[in-house]
Every structure is written in structure tokens, then in C-alpha cells.
C-alpha positions as CSV (number, residue, x, y, z in Angstrom):
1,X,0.0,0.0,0.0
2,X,2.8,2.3,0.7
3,X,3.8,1.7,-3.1
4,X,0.3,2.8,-4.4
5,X,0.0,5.6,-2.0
6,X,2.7,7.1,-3.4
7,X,2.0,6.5,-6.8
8,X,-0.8,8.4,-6.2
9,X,0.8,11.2,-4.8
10,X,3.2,11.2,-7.7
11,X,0.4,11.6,-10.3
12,X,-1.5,13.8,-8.3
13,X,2.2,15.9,-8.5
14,X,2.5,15.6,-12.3
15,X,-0.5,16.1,-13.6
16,X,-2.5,18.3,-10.8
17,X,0.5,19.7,-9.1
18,X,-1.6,19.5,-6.2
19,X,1.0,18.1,-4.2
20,X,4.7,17.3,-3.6
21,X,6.1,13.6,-2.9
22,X,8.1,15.6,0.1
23,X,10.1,12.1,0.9
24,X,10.1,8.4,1.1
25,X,10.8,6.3,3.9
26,X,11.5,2.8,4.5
27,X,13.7,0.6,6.5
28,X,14.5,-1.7,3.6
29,X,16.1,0.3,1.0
30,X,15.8,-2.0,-1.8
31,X,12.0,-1.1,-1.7
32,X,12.9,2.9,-1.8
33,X,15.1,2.1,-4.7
34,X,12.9,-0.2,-7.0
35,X,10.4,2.5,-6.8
36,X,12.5,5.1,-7.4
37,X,13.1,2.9,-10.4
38,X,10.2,2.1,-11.6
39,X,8.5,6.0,-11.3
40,X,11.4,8.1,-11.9
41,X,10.9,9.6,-8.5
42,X,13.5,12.2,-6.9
43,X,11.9,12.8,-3.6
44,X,15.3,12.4,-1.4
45,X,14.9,8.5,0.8
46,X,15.3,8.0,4.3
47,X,15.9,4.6,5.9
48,X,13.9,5.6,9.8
49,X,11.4,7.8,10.4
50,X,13.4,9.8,13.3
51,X,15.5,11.1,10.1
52,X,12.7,12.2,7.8
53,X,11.3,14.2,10.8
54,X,14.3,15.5,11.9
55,X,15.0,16.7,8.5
56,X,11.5,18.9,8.6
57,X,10.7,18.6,5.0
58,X,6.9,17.9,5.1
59,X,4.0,18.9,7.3
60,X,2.0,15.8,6.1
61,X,2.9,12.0,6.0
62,X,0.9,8.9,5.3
63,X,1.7,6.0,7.0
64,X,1.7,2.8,6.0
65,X,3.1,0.3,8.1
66,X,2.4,-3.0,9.9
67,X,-0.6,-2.7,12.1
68,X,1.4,-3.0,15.6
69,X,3.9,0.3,14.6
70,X,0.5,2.0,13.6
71,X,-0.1,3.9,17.0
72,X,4.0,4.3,17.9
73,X,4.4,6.0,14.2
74,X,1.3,8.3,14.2
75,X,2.0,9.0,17.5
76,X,5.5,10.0,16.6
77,X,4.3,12.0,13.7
78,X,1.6,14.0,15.2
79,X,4.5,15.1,17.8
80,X,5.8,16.6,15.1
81,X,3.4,18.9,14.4
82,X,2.4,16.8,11.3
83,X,-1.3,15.5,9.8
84,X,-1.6,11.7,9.3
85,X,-3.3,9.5,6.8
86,X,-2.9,6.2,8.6
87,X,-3.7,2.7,6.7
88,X,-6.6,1.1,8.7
89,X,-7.1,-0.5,11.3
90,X,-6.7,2.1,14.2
91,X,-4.3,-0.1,16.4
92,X,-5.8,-3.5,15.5
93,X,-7.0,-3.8,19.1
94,X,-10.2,-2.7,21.6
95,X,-8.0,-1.3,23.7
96,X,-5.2,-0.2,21.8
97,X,-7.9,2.4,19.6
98,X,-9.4,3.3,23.3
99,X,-6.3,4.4,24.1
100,X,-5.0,6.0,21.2
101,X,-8.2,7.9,20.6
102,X,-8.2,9.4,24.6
103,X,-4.7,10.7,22.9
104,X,-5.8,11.9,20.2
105,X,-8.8,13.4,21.2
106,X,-6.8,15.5,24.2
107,X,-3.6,16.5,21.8
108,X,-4.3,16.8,18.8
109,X,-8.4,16.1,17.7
110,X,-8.1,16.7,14.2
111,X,-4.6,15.4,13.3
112,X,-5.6,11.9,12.1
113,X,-7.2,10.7,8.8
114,X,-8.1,6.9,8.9
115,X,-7.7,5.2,5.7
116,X,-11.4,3.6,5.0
117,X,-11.1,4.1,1.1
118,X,-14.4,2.8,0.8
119,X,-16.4,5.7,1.8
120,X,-14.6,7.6,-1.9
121,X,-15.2,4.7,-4.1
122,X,-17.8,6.5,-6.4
123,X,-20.1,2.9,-6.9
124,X,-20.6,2.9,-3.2
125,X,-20.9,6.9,-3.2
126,X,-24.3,6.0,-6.0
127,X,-25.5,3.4,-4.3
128,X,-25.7,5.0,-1.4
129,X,-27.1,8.2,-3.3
130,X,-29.9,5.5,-4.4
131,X,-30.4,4.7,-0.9
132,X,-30.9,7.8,0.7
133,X,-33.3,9.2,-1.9
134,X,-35.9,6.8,-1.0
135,X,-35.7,4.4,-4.6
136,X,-35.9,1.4,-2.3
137,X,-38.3,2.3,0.2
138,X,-36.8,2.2,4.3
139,X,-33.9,-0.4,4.4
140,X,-34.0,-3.3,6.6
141,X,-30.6,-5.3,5.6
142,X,-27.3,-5.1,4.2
143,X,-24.7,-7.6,3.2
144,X,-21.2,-6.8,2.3
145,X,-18.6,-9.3,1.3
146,X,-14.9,-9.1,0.9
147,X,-12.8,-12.1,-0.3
148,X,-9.6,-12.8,-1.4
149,X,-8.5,-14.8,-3.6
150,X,-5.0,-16.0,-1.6
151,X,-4.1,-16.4,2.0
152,X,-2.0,-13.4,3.5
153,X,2.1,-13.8,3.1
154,X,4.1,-15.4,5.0
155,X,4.8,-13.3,8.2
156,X,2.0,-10.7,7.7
157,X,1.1,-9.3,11.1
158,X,-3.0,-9.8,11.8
159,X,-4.8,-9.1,14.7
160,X,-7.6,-11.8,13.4
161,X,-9.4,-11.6,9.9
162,X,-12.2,-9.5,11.2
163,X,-10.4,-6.2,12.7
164,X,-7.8,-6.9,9.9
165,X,-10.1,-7.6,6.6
166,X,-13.9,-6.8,8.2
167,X,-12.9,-3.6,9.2
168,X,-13.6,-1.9,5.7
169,X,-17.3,-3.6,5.7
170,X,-18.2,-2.6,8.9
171,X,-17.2,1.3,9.1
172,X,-19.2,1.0,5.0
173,X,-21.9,-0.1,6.4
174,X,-21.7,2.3,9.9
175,X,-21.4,5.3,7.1
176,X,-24.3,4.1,4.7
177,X,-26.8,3.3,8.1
178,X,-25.7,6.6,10.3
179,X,-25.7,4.7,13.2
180,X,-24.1,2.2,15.8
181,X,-25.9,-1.6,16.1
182,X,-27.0,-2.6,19.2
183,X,-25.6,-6.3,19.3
184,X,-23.1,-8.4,17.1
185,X,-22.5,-12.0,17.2
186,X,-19.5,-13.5,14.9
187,X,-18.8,-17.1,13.0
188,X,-15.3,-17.9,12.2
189,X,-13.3,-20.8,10.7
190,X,-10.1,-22.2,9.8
191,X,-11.2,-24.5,6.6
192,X,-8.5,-23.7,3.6
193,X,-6.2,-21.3,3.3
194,X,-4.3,-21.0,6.7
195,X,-2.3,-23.9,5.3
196,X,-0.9,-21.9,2.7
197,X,1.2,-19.5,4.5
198,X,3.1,-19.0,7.7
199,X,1.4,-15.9,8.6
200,X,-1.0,-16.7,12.1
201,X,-4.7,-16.0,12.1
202,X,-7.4,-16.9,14.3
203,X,-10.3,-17.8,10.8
204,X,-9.6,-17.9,6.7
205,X,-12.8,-17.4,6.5
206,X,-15.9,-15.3,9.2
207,X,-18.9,-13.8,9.2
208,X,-20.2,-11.0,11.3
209,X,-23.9,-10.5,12.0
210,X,-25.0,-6.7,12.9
211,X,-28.5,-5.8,15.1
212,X,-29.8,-2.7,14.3
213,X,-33.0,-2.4,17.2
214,X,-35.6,-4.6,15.4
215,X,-35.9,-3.3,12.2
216,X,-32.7,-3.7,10.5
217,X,-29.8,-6.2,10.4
218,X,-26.3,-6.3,8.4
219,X,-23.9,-9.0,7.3
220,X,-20.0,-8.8,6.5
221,X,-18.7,-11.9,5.1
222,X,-14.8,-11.9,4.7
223,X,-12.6,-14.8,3.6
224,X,-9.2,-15.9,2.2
225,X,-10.6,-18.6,0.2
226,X,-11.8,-17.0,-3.3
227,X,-9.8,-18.6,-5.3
228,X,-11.6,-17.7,-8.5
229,X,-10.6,-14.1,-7.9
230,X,-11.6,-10.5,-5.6
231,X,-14.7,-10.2,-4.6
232,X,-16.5,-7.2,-3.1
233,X,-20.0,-7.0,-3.6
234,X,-22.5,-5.0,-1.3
235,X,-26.3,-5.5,-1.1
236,X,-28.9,-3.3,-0.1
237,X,-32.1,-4.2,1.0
238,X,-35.7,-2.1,0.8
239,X,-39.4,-2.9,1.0
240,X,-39.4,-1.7,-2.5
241,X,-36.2,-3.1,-3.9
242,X,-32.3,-4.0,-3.7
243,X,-29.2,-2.0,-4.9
244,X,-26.5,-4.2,-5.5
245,X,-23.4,-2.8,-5.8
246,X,-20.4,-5.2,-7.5
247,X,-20.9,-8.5,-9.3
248,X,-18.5,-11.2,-9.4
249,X,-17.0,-12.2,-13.2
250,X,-13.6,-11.7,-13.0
251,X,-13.7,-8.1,-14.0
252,X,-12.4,-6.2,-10.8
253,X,-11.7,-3.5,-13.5
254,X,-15.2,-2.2,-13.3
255,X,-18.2,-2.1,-11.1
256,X,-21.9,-2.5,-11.6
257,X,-24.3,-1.3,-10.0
258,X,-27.9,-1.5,-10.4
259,X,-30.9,-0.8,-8.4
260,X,-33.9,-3.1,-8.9
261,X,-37.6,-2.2,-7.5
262,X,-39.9,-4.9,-6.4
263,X,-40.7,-8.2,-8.3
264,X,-41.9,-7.9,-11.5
265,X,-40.4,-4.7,-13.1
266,X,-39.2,-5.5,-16.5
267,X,-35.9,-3.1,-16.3
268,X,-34.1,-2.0,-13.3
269,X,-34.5,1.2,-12.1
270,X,-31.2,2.8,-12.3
271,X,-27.5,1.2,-14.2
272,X,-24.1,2.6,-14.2
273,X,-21.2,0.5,-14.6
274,X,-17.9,2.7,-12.6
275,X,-14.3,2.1,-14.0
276,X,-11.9,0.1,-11.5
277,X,-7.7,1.4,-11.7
278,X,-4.9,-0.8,-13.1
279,X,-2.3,-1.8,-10.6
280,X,-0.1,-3.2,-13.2
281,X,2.1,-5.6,-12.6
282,X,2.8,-7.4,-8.6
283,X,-0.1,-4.5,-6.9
284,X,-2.5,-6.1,-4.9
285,X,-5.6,-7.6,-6.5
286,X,-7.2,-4.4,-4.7
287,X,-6.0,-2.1,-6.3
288,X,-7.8,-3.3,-9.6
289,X,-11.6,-2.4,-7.9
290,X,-10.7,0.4,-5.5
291,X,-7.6,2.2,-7.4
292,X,-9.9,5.5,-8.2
293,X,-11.1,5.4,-4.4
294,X,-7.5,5.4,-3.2
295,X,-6.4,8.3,-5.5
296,X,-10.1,9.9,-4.7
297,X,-9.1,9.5,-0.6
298,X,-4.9,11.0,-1.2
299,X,-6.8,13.9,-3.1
300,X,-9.1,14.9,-0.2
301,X,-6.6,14.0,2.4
302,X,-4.1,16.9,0.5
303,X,-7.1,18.9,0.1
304,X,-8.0,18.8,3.8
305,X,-4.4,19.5,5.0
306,X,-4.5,22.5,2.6
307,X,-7.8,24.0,3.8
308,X,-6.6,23.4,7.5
309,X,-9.9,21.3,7.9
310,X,-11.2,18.8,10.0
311,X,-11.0,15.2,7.9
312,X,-14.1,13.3,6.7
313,X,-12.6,10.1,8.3
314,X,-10.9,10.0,11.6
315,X,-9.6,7.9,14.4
316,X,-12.9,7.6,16.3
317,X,-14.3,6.1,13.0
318,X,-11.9,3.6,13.2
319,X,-12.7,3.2,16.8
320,X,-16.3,2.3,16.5
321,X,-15.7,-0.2,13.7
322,X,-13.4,-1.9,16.1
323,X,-16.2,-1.8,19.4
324,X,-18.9,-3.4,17.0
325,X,-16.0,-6.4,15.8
326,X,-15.1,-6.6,19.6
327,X,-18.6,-7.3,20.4
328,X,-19.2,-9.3,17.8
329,X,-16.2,-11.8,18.9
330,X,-17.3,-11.6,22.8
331,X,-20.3,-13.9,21.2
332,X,-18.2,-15.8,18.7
333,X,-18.9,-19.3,17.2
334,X,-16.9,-21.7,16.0
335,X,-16.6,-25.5,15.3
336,X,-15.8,-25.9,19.4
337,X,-18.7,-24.3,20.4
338,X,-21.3,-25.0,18.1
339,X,-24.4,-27.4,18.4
340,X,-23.9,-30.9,17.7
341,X,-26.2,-33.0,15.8
């Protein structure tokens, strides 16, 4: 991610001049230089992040880093006087984003943007347009799925597939419903890929089930086990109809969404088909659907810093996402715990 950041900030610096790439920084040169490389980039490198601030070339940094350095470097950064945009999750823990966000809140409020891409992907962005207008009558469900296609690496650092993968659904589906759930309950397994890779995580493959009072409900379901490719696809359910955003084929280039009213209707009530990005080449499979949303979310993090304005995303976003997949695990099932027949 640190890669497509910055290729994002480079563009933005070409073609908009918007911005500067101020610096990279990275503990492993070889990655500074194979960029360099492959961009043409002559933003000076630094090899620790006590150098880049001691040299005080920047007054904004994105961080991208592995989830148990994400409070030590924003903390570090913040101290500097600097604005963050911080890959989610917050700190990967309950109790780790409790904390952080107490110091936040009391040094420095508006210093943090929390990476939840999601909420500048213009397909979600429609269909929640769709939503709010009333085209489906009043909501009562929403399902959002996120699978991969591969296990994580060897040695990735996860806190468990939910706070690590889950996190995106649930703060999408805390933005499109304005509101917390009152109760969570979570499903987990460990059924394919967690044989494929050193890395340690408690399920491959979990499901979270959302409460809202009585009258409306969400589903994430996350996994490492879709082989046949990325999938992201978000459902949204109305007493007059459904707006489904994303389709599985194979074509994470491009994303459909189409609103349907109630049984019967020979066409659907609104189409548009959104164009995905092109991460070319060894990017994450990610980068192919949510490329224009990760450029969209660098543009308004720059613009924010500019304007000296509050963020649209923050560490307290990041916070509640974590309470509801906290609560969700308190109630957990798994194969140990569930009914026999």
C-alpha cells in the first residue's frame, strides 16, 4: 500500500500539481530504490522515520506500516506537528484504539485521517445516493462481502481476519446506516487457506452479523478462500427493492451497480457500470476495484491539510468499527462451540 499511495501522490504531483512527494521512507532500501526505479521519483529516501522528521521537510505524512507500529508512528508523527493518513485498522485492538483515541482526542483532535477508502469509491458513493433518496423504500438489511483470492504472506502481522479484513465492511456499512448496532455476534473458521502461509490468524474465513433495534440487520462476510478471484460486492435491501453494488466475473476493473424495485419490473430502475484502476504488474488484487477510491481518498486527504480542515474520516471512525467487531467476537462461534447434531 505504501507503493500505491505514493504512486498516487506522484500523479496527483505531475498532472495536478496539487502536491509534492516531500520524501520516502522505508527501513529496507531496496523497496525505496525499486520504486525510485520504476517512477522516476526524486523525492530524497530515508531509511527511519526519526530522520525524515528530523529533517522537517513535510508537514504531512501517510503512513503505511504493519498494524502493531501504527499507534508508535502516528503517535510519533503527530508530535511533530504533522497531519496523518494512517492505513486502517486504528491499532488492531479494543483497547489499543481506546487508548489512542483518549490521545488523540486531548492532543491533537483533528490530526488523524483513517484510511477507509471505501467511503470515496464512487459505486458505493451511487448506491448510497440510491439509498438515501428513497428508490428502495426504508432499508432493513445489508450484506457486504470481501474475499480474497490468496491467504495473506508469509509473516504478515494480523490481529484476526475481522479487525484486519472486516474492518472496511463494517465502518461502510456504519457510514451508509448513520448509526451504531445494538448487538453483534461472529462465525469464524479455519477451513482452507491458513495452510498456505506461515502468517498466524485466528479464521480464513468469518462472518459477522450486525443488530440494528428490530428493524434492520447487516452482514459482513470476509474470507481468504476465493480462489476464483476478488470479490467485493454490497447488497442493499428495501421494502421496495435492492441495490446491488459489485458482481463477481472476473472483471475487478469495473463495477456495476444497479438498483432493482420490487418483483416484477421489466428493467431496473437505475444502471451505471464505474471504472476500477490498473495496478499493473505485482499490486494487490485491490488495487484493480478500489484504485480510483484510493487516489479519490490521497486527493481529499491533501485537500483537507491544505484548507486546515477537519477530515471526513478519523480515528474515532476507526474506533467504533473496532467496538462493533469486539462485540461481535465476545459472542463468537466456531466448530468448538457450536451445536452438535
Amino acid at each position: 500500500m505504501g507503493s500505491v499511495h505514493a504512486r498516487h501522490l506522484l500523479e496527483l504531483e505531475r498532472n495536478d500539481g496539487v502536491c509534492r512527494l516531500a520524501a520516502l521512507v522505508d527501513i529496507d532500501p531496496a523497496k525505496n530504490q525499486r520504486f525510485i526505479a520504476e517512477t522516476g521519483c526524486t523525492a530524497p529516501v530515508f531509511d527511519s522515520l526519526d530522520a525524515y522528521l528530523a529533517a522537517g521537510i513535510s508537514t504531512a505524512t501517510m503512513i503505511v506500516a504493519p498494524t502493531e507500529k501504527h499507534r508508535e508512528q502516528a503517535s510519533a508523527v503527530v508530535r511533530a506537528g504533522h497531519r496523518v493518513l494512517l492505513e486502517k485498522p486504528l491499532t488492531g485492538s479494543l483497547d489499543g484504539d481506546i487508548a489512542f483515541c483518549a490521545e488523540l482526542d486531548r492532543d491533537a483532535p483533528h490530526a488523524l485521517m483513517l484510511a477507509f477508502q471505501r467511503r470515496f469509491d464512487a459505486a458505493i458513493a451511487y448506491g448510497k445516493q440510491c439509498m438515501d433518496s428513497g428508490l428502495i423504500g426504508r432499508v432493513f438489511k445489508i450484506y457486504s462481502a470481501l474475499e480474497d483470492s490468496a491467504p495473506t504472506p508469509n509473516g504478515y502481522q494480523s490481529d484476526g481476519i475481522l479487525p484486519d479484513m472486516a474492518v472496511h465492511n463494517v465502518d461502510e456499512i456504519l457510514w451508509l446506516t448513520g448509526q451504531m448496532p445494538s448487538c453483534a455476534l461472529a462465525l469464524g473458521s479455519r477451513i482452507y487457506s491458513h495452510a498456505l502461509t506461515t502468517a498466524v490468524e485466528d479464521f480464513d474465513d468469518a462472518m459477522l452479523y450486525m443488530w440494528f433495534g428490530d428493524n434492520l440487520a447487516a452482514q459482513v462476510q470476509v474470507t481468504r478462500n476465493h480462489v476464483a478471484g476478488y470479490r467485493v460486492e454490497t447488497v442493499i435491501y428495501g421494502d421496495q427493492g435492492q441495490i446491488r453494488i459489485g458482481h463477481f466475473e472476473q472483471r475487478p476493473d469495473q463495477t456495476l451497480v444497479e438498483v432493482y424495485g420490487r418483483r416484477g419490473a421489466s428493467e431496473p430502475l437505475a444502471r451505471r457500470v464505474f471504472p476500477g484502476g490498473f495496478g499493473g504488474p505485482g499490486a494487490p488484487e485491490f488495487v484493480d476495484r478500489f484504485g480510483p477510491a484510493y487516489k479519490a481518498e490521497v486527493a481529499v486527504f491533501i485537500d483537507c491539510c491544505q484548507r486546515g480542515v477537519p477530515f471526513p474520516t478519523n480515528h474515532n471512525d476507526g474506533l467504533r468499527a473496532q467496538q462493533v467487531i469486539a462485540a461481535g467476537m465476545r459472542a463468537a462461534i466456531t466448530k468448538a462451540n457450536a451445536a452438535p447434531l
